[in-house]
FITI-211446 format. One line per field, with one value per residue: x, y, z of N, C-alpha, C, O in turn; residue number from 1. Coordinates in steps of 0.2 Angstrom, whole numbers, plus 5000, padded with zeros to 4 digits. Layout:
// FITI-211446
nu	(X  ...)
nv	(Y  ...)
nw	(Z  ...)
cau	(X  ...)
cav	(Y  ...)
caw	(Z  ...)
cu	(X  ...)
cv	(Y  ...)
cw	(Z  ...)
ou	(X  ...)
ov	(Y  ...)
ow	(Z  ...)
i	(NUM  ...)
// end
This chain:
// FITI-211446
nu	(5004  5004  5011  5001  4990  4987  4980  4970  4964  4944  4940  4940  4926  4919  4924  4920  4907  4906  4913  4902  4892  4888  4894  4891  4898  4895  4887  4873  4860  4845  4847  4859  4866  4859  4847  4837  4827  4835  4825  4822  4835  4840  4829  4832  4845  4841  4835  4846  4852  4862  4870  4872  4875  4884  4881  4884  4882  4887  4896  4885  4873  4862  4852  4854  4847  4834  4838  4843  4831  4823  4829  4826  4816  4820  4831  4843  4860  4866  4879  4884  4890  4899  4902  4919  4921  4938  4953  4970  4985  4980  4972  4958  4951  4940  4935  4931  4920  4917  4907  4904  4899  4883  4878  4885  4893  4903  4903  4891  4888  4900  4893  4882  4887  4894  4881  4877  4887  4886  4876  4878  4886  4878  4870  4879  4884  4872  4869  4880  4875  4865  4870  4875  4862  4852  4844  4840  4828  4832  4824  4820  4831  4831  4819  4824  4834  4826  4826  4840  4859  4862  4867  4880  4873  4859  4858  4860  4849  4839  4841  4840  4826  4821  4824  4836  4846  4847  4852  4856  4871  4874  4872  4883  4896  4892  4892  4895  4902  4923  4932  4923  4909  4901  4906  4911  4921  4919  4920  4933  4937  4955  4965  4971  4962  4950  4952  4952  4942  4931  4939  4936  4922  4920  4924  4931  4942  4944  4950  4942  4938  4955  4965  4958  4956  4967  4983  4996  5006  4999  4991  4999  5004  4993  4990  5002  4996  4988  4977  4964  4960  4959  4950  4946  4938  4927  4915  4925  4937  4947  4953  4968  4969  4964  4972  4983  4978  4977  4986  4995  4988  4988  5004  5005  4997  4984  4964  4954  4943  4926  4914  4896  4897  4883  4871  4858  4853  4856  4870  4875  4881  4878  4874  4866  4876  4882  4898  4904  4909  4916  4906  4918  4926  4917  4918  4931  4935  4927  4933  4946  4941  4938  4953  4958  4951  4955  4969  4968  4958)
nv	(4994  5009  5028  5036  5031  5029  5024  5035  5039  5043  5060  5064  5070  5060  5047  5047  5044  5035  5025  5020  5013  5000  4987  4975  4967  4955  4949  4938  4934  4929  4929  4925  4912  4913  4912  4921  4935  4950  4962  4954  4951  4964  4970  4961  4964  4977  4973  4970  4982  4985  4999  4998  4987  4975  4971  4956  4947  4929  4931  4940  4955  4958  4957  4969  4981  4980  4978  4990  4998  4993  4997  5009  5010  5005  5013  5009  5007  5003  4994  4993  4980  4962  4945  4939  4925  4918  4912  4909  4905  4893  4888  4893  4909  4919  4936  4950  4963  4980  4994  4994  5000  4997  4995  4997  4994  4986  4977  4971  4965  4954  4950  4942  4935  4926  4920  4913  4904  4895  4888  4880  4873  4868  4859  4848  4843  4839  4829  4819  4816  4812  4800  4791  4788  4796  4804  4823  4836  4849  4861  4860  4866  4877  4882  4883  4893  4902  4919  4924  4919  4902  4888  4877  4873  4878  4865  4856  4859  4853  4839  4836  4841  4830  4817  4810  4812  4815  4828  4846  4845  4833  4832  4839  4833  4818  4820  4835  4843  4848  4834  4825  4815  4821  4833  4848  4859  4876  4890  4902  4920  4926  4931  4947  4952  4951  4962  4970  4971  4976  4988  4994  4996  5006  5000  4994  4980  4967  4953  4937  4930  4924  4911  4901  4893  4898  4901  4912  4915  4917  4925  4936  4939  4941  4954  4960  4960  4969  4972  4978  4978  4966  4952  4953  4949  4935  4921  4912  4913  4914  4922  4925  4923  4930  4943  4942  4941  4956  4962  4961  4967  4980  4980  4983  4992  4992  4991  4985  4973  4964  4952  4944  4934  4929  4918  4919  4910  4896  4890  4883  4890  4903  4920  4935  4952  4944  4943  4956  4975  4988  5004  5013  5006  5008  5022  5024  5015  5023  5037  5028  5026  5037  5045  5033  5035  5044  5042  5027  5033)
nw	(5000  4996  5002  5001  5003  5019  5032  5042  5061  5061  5066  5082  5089  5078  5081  5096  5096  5088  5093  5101  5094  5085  5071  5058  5049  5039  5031  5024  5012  5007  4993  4990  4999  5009  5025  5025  5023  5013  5021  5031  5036  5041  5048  5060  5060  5068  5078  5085  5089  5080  5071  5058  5043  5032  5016  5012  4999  4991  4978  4973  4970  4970  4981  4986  4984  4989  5004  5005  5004  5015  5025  5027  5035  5048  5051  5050  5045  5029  5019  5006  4998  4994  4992  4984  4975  4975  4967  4972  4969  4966  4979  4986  4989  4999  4996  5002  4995  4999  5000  4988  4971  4966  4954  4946  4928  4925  4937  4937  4925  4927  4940  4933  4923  4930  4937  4927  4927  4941  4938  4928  4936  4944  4937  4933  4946  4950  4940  4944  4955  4952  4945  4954  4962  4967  4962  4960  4955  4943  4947  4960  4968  4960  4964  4979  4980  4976  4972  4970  4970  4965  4972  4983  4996  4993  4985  4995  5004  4996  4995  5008  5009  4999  5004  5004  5012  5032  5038  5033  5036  5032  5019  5014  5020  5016  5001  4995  4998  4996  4988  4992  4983  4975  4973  4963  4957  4956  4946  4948  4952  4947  4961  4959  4949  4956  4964  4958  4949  4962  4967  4953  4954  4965  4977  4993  4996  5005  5013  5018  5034  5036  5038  5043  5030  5022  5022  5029  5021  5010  5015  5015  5000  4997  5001  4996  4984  4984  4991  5004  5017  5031  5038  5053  5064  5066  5068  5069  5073  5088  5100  5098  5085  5080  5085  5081  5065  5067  5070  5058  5050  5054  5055  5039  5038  5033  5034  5046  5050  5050  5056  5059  5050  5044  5040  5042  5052  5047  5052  5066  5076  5073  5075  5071  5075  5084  5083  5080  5076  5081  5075  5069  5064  5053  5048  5045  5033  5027  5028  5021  5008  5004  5001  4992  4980  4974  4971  4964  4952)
cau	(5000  5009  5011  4995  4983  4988  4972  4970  4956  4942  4941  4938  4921  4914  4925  4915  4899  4906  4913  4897  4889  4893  4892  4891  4902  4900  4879  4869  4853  4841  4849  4865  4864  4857  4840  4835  4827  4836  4821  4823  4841  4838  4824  4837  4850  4840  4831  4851  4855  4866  4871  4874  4878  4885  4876  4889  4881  4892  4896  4880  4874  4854  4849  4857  4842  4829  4841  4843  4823  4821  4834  4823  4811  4823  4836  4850  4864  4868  4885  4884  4894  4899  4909  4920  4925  4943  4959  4978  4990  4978  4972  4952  4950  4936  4937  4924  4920  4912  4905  4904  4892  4882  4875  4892  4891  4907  4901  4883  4891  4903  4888  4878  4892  4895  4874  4877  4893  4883  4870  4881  4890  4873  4868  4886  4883  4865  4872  4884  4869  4859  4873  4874  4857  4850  4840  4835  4826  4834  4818  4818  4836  4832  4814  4828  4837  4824  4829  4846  4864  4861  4876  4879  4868  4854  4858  4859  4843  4833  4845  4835  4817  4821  4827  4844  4850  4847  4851  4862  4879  4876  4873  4889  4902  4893  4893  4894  4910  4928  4934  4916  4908  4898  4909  4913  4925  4916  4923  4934  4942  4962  4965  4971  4956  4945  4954  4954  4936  4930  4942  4933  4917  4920  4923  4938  4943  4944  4952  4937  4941  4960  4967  4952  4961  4971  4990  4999  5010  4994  4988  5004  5003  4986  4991  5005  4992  4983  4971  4965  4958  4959  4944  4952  4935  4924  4915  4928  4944  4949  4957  4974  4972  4959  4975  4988  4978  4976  4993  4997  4986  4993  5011  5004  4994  4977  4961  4952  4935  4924  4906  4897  4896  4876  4869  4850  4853  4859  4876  4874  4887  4878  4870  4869  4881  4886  4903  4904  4914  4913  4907  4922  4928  4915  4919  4938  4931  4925  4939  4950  4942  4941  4959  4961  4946  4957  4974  4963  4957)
cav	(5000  5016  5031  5040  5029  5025  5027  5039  5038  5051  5066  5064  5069  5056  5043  5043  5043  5027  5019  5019  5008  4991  4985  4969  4969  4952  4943  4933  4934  4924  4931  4921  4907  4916  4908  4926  4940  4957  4963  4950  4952  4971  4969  4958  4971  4982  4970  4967  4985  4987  5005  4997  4980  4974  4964  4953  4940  4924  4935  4942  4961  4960  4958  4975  4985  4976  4981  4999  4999  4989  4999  5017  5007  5000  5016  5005  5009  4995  4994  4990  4971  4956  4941  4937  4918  4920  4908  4912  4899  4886  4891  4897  4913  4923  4942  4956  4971  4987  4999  4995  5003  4989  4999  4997  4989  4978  4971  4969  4958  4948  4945  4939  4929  4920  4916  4905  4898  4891  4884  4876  4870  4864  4853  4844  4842  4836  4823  4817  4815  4806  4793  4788  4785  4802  4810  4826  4840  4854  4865  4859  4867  4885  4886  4885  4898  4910  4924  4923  4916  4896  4884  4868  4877  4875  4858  4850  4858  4850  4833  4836  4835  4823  4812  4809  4816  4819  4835  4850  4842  4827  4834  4842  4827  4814  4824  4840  4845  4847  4829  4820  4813  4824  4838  4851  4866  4883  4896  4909  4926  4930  4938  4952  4954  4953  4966  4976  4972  4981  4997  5000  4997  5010  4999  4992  4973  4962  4944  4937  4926  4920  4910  4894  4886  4903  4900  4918  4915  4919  4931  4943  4941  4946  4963  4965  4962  4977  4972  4984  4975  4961  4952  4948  4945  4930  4917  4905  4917  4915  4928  4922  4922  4940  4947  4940  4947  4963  4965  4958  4973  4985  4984  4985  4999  4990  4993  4979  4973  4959  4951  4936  4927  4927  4915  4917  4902  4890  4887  4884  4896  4911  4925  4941  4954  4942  4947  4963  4979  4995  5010  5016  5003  5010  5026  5021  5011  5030  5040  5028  5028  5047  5045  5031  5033  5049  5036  5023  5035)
caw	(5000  4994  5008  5002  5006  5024  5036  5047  5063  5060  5070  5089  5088  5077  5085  5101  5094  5084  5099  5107  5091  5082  5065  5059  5042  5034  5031  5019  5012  5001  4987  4989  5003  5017  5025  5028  5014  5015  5024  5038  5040  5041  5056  5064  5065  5070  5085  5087  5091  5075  5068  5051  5041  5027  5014  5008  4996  4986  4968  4971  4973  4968  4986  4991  4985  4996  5010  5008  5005  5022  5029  5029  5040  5052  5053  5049  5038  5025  5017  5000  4998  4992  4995  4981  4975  4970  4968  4971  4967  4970  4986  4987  4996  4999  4996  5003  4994  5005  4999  4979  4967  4964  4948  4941  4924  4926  4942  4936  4919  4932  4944  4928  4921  4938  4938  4921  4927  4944  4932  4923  4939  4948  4931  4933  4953  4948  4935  4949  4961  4947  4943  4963  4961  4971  4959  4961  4949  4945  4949  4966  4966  4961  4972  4986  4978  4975  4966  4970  4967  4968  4976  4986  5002  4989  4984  5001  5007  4990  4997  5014  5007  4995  5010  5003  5018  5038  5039  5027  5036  5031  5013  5013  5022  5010  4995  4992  5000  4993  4989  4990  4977  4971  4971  4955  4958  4955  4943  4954  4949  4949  4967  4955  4945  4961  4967  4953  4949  4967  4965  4948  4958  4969  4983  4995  4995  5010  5014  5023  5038  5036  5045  5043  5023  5018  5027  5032  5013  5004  5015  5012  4995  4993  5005  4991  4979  4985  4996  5008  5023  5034  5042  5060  5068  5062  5073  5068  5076  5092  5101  5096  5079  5081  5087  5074  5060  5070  5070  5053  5046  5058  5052  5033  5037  5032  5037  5049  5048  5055  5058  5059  5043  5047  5035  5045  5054  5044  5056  5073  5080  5070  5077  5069  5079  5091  5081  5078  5074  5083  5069  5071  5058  5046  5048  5042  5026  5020  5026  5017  5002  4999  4997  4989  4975  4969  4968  4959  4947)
cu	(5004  5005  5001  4990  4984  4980  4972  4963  4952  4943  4936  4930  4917  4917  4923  4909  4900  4907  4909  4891  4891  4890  4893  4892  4902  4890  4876  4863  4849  4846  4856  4862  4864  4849  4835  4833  4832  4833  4823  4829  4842  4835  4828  4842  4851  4838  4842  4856  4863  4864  4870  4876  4881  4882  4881  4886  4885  4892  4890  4877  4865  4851  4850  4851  4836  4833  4840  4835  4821  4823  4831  4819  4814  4827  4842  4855  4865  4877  4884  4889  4894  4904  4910  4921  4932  4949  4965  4981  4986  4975  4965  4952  4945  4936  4931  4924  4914  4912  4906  4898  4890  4875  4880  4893  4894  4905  4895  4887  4896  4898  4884  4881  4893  4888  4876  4881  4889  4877  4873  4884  4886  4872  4875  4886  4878  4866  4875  4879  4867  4864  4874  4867  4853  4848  4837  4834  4829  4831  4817  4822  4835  4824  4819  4832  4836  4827  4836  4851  4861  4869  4873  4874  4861  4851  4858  4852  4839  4836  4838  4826  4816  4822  4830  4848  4847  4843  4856  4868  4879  4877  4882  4895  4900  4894  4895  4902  4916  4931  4927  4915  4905  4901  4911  4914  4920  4922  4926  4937  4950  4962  4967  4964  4952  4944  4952  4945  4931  4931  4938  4927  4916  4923  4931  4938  4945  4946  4948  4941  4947  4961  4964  4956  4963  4977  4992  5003  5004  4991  4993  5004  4997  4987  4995  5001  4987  4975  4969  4963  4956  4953  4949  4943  4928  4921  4920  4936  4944  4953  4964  4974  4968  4966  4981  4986  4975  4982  4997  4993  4987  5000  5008  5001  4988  4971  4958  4945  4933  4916  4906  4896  4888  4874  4861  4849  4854  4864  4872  4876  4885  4874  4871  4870  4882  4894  4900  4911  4911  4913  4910  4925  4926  4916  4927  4938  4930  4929  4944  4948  4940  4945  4959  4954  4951  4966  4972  4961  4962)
cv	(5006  5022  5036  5039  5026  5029  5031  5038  5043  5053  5063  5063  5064  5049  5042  5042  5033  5022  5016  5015  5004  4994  4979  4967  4962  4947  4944  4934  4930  4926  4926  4912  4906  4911  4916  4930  4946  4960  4960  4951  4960  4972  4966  4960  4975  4980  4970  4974  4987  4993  5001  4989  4981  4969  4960  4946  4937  4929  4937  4950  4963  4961  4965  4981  4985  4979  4987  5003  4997  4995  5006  5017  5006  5008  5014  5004  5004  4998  4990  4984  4968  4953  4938  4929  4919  4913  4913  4906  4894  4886  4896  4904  4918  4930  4947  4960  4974  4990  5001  4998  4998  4991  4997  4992  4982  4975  4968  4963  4952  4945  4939  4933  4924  4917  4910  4902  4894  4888  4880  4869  4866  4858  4847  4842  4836  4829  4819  4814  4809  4799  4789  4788  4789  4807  4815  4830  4845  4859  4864  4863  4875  4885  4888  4888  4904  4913  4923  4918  4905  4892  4879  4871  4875  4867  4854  4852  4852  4842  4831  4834  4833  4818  4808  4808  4816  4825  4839  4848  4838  4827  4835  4835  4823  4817  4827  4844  4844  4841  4825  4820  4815  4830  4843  4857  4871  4886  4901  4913  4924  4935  4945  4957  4955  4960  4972  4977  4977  4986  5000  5001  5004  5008  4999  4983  4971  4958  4943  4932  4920  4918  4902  4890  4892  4905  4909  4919  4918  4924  4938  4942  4945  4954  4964  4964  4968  4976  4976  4983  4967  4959  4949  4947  4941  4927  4909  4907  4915  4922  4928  4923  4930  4946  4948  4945  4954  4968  4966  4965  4979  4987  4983  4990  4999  4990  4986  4978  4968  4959  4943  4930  4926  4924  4915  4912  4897  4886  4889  4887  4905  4913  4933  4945  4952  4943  4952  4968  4984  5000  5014  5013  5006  5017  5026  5021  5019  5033  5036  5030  5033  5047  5039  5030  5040  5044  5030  5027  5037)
cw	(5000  5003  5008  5003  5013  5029  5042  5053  5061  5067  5077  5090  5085  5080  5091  5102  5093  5087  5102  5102  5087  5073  5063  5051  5035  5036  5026  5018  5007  4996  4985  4993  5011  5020  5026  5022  5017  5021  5029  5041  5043  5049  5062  5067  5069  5077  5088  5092  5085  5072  5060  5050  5035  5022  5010  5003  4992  4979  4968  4975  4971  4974  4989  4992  4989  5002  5012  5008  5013  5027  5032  5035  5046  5055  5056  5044  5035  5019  5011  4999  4996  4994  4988  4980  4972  4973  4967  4975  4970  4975  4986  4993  4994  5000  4998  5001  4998  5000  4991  4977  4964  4960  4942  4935  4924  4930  4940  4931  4924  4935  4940  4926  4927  4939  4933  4923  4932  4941  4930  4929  4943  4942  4932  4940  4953  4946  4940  4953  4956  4949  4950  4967  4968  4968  4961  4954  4949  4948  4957  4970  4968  4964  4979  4983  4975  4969  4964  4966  4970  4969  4981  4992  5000  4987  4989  5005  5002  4994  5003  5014  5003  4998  5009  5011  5024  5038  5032  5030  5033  5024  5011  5015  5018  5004  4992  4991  4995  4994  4989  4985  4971  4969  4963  4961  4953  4951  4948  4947  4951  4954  4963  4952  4950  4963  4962  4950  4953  4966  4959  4949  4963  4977  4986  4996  5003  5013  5021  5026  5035  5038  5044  5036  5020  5024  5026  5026  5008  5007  5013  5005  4993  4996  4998  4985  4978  4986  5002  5014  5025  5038  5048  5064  5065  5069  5074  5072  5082  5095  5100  5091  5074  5083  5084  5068  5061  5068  5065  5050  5048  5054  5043  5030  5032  5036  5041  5048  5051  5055  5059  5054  5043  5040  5036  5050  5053  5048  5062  5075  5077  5073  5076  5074  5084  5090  5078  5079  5079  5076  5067  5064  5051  5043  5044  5037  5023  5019  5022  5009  4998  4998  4992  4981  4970  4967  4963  4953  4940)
ou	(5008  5001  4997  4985  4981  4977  4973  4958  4955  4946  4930  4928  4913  4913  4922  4907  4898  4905  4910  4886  4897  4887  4895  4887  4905  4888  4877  4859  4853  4848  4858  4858  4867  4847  4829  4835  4832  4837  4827  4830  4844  4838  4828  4844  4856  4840  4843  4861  4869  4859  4865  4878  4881  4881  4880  4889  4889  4887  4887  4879  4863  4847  4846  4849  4835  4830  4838  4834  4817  4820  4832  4818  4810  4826  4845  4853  4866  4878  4882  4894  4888  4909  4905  4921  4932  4949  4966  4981  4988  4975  4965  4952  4945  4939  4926  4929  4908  4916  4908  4893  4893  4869  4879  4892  4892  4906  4894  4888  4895  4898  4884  4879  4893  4888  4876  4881  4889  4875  4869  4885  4888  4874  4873  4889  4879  4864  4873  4881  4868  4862  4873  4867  4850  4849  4831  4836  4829  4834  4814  4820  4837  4823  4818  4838  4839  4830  4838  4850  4859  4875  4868  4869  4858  4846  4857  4850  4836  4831  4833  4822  4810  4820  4830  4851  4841  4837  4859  4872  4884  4881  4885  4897  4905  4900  4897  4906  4916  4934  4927  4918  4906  4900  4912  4911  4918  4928  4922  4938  4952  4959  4964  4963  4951  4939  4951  4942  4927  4927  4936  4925  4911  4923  4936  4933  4948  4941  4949  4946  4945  4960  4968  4959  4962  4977  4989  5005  5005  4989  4991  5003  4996  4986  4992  5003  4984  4970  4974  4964  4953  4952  4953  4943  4924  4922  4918  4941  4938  4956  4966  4979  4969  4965  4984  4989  4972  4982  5001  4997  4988  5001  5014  5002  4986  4972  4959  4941  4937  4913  4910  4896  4887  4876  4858  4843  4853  4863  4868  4874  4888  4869  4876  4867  4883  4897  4896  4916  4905  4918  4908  4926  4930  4916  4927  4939  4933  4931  4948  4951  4939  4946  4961  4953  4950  4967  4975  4963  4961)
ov	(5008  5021  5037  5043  5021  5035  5028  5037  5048  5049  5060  5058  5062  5045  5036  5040  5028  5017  5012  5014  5004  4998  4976  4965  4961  4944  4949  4935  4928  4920  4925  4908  4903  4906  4915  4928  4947  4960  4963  4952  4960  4975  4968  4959  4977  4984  4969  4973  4989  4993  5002  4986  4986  4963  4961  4941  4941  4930  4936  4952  4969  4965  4967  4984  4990  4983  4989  5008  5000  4997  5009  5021  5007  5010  5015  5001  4999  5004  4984  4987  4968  4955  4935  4927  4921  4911  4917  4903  4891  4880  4902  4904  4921  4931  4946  4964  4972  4990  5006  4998  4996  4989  4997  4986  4977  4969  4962  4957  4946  4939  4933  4928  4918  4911  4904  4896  4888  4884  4875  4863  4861  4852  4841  4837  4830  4824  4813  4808  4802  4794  4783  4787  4786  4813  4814  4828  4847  4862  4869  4865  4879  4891  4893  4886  4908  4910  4921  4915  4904  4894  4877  4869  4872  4865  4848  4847  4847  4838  4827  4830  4833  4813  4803  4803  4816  4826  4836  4849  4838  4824  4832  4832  4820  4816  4825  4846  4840  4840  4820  4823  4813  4832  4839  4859  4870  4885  4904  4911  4921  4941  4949  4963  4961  4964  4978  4982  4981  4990  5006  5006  5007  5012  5001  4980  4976  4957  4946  4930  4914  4920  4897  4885  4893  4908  4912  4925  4920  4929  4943  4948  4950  4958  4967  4967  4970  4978  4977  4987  4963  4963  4944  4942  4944  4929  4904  4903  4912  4926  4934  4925  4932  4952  4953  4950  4958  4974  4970  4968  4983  4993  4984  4993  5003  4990  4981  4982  4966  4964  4939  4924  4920  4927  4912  4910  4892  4880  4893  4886  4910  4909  4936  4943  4956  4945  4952  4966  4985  5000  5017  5017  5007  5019  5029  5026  5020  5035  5041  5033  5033  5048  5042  5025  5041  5043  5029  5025  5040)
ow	(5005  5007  5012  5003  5014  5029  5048  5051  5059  5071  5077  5092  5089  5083  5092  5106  5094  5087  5105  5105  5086  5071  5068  5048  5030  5041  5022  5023  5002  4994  4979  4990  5015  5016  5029  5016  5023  5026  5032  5047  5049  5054  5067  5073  5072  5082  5094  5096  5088  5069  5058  5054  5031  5024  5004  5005  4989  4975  4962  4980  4971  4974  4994  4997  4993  5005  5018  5010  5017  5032  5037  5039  5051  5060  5062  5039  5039  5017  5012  5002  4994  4997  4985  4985  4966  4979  4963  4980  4975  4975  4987  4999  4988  5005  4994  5004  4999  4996  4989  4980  4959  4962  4935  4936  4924  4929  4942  4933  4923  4935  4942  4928  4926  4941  4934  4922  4931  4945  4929  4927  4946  4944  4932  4941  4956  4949  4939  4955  4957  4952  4950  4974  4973  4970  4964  4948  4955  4953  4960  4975  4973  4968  4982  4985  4972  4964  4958  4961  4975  4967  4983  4990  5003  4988  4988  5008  5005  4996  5003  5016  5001  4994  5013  5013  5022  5038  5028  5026  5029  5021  5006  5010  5016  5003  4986  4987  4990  4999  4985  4981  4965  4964  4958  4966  4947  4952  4952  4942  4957  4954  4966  4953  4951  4964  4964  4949  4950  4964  4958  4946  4965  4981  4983  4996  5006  5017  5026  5024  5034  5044  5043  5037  5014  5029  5021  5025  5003  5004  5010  5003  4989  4993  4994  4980  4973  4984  5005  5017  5021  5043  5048  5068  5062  5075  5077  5073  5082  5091  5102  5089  5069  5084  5083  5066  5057  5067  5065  5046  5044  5051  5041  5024  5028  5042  5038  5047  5054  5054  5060  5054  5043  5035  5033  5051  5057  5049  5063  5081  5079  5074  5079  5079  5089  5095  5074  5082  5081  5072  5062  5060  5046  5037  5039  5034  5018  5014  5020  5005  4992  4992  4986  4978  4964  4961  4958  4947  4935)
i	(1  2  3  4  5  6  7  8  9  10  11  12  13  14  15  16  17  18  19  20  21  22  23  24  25  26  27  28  29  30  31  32  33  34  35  36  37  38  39  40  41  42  43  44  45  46  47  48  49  50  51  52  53  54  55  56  57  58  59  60  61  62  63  64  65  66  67  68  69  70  71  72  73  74  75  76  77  78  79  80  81  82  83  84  85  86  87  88  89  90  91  92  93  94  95  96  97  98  99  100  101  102  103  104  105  106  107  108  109  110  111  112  113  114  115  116  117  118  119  120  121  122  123  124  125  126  127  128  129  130  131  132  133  134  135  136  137  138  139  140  141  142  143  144  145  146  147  148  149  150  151  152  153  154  155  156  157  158  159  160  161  162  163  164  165  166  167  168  169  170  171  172  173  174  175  176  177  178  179  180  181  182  183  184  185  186  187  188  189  190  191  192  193  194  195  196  197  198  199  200  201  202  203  204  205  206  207  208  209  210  211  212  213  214  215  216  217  218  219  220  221  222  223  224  225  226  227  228  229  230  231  232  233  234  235  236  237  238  239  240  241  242  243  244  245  246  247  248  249  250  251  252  253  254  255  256  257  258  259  260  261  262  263  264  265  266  267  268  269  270  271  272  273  274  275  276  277  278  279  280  281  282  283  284  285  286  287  288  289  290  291  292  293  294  295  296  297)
// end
C-alpha cells in the first residue's frame, strides 16, 4: 500500500459517537445462501442494536436494493457488499468488497456471468447425484434459491426434502464438499482481477476470515496484491488468531474489519452481531476511500 493511502482515525468527535455503536460487516441473504430475505436480515439488526451492516452476498449484489429499501424502516445503515469467490495459486480465498456501486456495469456483467457459470455447475453436481442413484430436479434446486445466486447450500437443502440426507451436514460430508463425490470446483476470479474488479466498483477489497484454509504466505501476498483489509473477527477466530491478523494489518497499514458470517441460521454458531465491529471501523472504510478513489482514478 503506497504512503497515500495510509488510514488515518476520524476526527475525535465522530470517534466517540462510533465507539458507542457496532456494525456487523459480513451477512447473507436469500439472494445468495442466506435463510434470511434482506428485509429480515435488516429487522434483525435492527432488533440486534446494530448502527449498520454489510450485505455481503456469494458473487452476488441483487439483494442489496431490498436492504437499503428495508433499511429506511429499520434506521440501519447498509454497506453496499459482496463476497467474492477467487483463487491464488491454487488456494480458494474469499474476498469482501464494502461499499461497491452495485449499479456498476462491470460488476453487474461479472455477477451475471458468475449466475450461468453456477447453472452450469449445479447441472454437473446434479448429473453426479443422478449417477449415485440420488436424483434430484433441477427446479427443486432453484425454488431453494429464489431469486438469488444458487450453490451447494441450495443443493443440500433440495437433498433434505428429498430424504437423501438427515440434515444439510450430512449433505455436505457425504457429497457436496471438497473431495466427496459429488463435488465440482466453481469458477473463481484471479485475486488480482478481484481486486481490481472492486476498486473499479468503487469499493475496497477484503480477505474474509483467514486463518480457517488461507495460510499467512497467501495472505501477504494478497496485502502485496493490493488488498485493503483484513477480516480479523469471524466466529471462527479465536482471540489468538483475532490478534495475529490485528497485528498483521497494523504493520501494513490496512484497514480491519469483521462480523458474523450470518447466514439466517443456517450454522449453529451464528448470530447476527454476536461478532461485531465497533462503527468506528465503518467510519475508516469511507475516510479511506476518499483518498484512495482519487489514487485509483
Amino acid at each position: 500500500m503506497s504512503d497515500q493511502l495510509q488510514v488515518k482515525p476520524p476526527t475525535s468527535s465522530h470517534s466517540a459517537a462510533a465507539e458507542r455503536a457496532w456494525a456487523d460487516l459480513h451477512t447473507h441473504t436469500t439472494y445468495s445462501d442466506g435463510l434470511l430475505s434482506p428485509s429480515e436480515v435488516v429487522s434483525q439488526a435492527k432488533a440486534a442494536n446494530l448502527r449498520a451492516i454489510a450485505i455481503t452476498d456469494h458473487d452476488e449484489i441483487s439483494g442489496i436494493d431490498a436492504a437499503l429499501n428495508a433499511a429506511k424502516a429499520f434506521d440501519v445503515e447498509i454497506v453496499s457488499g459482496v463476497e467474492l469467490s477467487v483463487t491464488h495459486k491454487g488456494i480458494d480465498v474469499h474476498v469482501l468488497g464494502y461499499f461497491v456501486d452495485h449499479h456498476n456495469p462491470k460488476l453487474i456483467a461479472f455477477v451475471k456471468d458468475f449466475q450461468q457459470e453456477r447453472r452450469l455447475r449445479l447441472d454437473r453436481i446434479l448429473a453426479k447425484l443422478e449417477a449415485m442413484g440420488k436424483p434430484l430436479s433441477k427446479e427443486s434446486v432453484l425454488i431453494k434459491a429464489g431469486a438469488g445466486s444458487v450453490g451447494r447450500p441450495h443443493i443440500a437443502d433440495a437433498m433434505v426434502e428429498a430424504g437423501f440426507v438427515e440434515n444439510y451436514y450430512d449433505a455436505f460430508n457425504q457429497y457436496l464438499a471438497d473431495g466427496r463425490p459429488a463435488y465440482v470446483p466453481k469458477k473463481k476470479l484471479a485475486a488480482a482481477e478481484a481486486i481490481k474488479l472492486l476498486h473499479g466498483a468503487g469499493g475496497l477489497a477484503a480477505i474474509a476470515h483467514p486463518g480457517l484454509d488461507v495460510p499467512d504466505e497467501i495472505v501477504l501476498e494478497m496485502v502485496h496484491a493490493g488488498i485493503d483489509a483484513i477480516e480479523t473477527v469471524h466466529p471462527k477466530h479465536g482471540d489468538a488468531r483475532r490478534l495475529h491478523y490485528t497485528a498483521m494489518a497494523q504493520a501494513h497499514g490496512l484497514l480491519t474489519t469483521g462480523g458474523s458470517d450470518f447466514h439466517g441460521g443456517r450454522k449453529a454458531f451464528e448470530k447476527i452481531g454476536d461478532h461485531r465491529v465497533s462503527y468506528e471501523i465503518v467510519e475508516r472504510m469511507k475516510d479511506y476511500l476518499m483518498k484512495a478513489k482519487n489514487a485509483w482514478a
